[in-house]
Structure formats: structure tokens, C-alpha cells
C-alpha positions in Angstrom: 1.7 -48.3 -25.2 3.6 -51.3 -23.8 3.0 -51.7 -19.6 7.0 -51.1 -19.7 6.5 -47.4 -21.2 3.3 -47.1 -19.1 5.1 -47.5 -15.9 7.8 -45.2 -16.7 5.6 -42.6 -18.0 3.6 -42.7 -15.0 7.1 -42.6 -12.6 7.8 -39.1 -14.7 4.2 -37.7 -14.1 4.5 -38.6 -10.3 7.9 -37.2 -10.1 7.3 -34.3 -11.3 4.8 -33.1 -8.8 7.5 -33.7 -6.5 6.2 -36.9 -5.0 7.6 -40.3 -4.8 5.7 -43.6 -5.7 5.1 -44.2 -2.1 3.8 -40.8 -1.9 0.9 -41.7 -5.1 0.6 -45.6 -3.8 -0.5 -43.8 -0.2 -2.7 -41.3 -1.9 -4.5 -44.1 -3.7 -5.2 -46.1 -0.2 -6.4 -43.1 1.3 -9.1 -42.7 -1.6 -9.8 -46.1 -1.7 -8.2 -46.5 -5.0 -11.0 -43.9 -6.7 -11.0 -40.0 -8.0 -11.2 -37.8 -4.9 -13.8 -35.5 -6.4 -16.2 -37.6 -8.1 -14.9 -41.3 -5.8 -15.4 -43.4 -9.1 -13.1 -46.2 -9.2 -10.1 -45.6 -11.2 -9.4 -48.5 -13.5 -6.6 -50.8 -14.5 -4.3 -48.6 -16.7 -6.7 -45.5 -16.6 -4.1 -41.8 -16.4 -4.5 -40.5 -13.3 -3.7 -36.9 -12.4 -2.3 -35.5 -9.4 -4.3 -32.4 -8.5 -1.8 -29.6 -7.1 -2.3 -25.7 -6.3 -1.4 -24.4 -9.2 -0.8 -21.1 -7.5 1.8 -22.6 -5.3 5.0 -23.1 -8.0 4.7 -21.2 -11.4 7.8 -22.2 -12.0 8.6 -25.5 -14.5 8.3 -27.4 -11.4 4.8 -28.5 -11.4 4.5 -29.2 -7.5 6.4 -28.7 -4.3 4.9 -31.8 -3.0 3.2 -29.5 -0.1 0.0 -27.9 -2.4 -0.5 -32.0 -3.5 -4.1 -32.0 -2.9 -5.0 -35.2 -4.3 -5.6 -38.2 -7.1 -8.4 -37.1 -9.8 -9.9 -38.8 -12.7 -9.4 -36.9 -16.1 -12.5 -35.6 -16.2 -12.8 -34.4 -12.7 -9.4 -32.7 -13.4 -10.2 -30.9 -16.3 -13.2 -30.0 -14.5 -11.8 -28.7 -11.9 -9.1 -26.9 -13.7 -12.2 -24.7 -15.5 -13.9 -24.3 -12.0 -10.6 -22.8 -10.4 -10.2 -20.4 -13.2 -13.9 -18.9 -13.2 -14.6 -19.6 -9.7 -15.6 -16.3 -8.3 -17.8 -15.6 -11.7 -19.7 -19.6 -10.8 -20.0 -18.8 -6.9 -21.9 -15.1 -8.2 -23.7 -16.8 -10.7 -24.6 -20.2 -8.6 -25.8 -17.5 -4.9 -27.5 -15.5 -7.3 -28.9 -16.5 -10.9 -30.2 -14.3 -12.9 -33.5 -16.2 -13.3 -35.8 -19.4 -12.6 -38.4 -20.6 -14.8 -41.0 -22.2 -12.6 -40.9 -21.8 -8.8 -37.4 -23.0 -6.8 -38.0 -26.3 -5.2 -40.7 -27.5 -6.8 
């Protein structure tokens, strides 16, 4: 993909979460220029995703700029996207596993 189709490809994904340029370019200096889950660096080029409530807007719109929560790295945002979908079922299982082999802590 040329930089020319890059730029405007990643204009269309910020837009559409109802934020402006200024909106992701302050984002990124408030993270330090890295994922806000895991705070790795993001890298020249690398797709970054704008993490939103995704309970907020069903509608086509995919933000109202309000739920904006963050920038996240695409594996922290595909992570995350699993978590919010099963998170009562990991919070049961995490306060309350079924078993440990060995004893806890050590």
C-alpha cells in the first residue's frame, strides 16, 4: 500500500470513530506514542485501532467520540474485544478456579 493510500485509509478509520486527526495525534502524546494496554511502542506504519465502548453506538456509526477510550495495538485489541465479550465468565473463572496443581504461591 502506497504512504498516499495509507494516509487516507487511516483519515477514514479515525473519522469514523467520530474523532478528528488532532483528536488521534493527542491520544498518541498522551500514550507516549505506544498501545495503552500493553504500552509497547507502536511502529512506523503499524494499524492502530481506536478502542471505543462498543455498547455506546450500535448503530453504523462506530463511535460518538465520547466512549473513545483509547489507542491499542492489534493484538491488544483483539484481545480485548474477546475479554469484553466473556468477561463475567473470566472474572468467575480467574476469583475462583476450579483447581491448582501444586500449592498457590509456591
Amino acid at each position: 500500500m502506497s504512504p498516499a493510500s495509507m494516509a487516507r485509509n487511516r483519515k477514514y478509520r479515525i473519522t469514523s470513530y467520530g474523532i478528528t486527526l488532532d483528536d488521534f495525534a493527542r491520544l498518541l502524546k498522551i500514550q507516549q506514542d505506544a498501545c495503552g494496554m500493553c504500552h509497547e511502542p507502536f511502529e512506523e506504519g503499524q494499524l492502530i485501532h481506536v478502542d471505543h465502548d462498543h455498547a455506546c453506538r450500535p448503530e453504523k456509526i462506530r463511535s460518538c467520540r465520547k466512549c473513545v477510550r483509547g489507542l491499542l495495538c492489534h493484538a491488544c485489541n483483539a484481545a480485548l474485544g474477546h475479554i469484553e465479550r466473556k468477561y463475567d465468565l473470566a472474572r468467575a473463572f480467574l476469583d475462583s478456579p476450579p483447581f491448582y496443581i501444586g500449592s498457590r504461591g509456591g
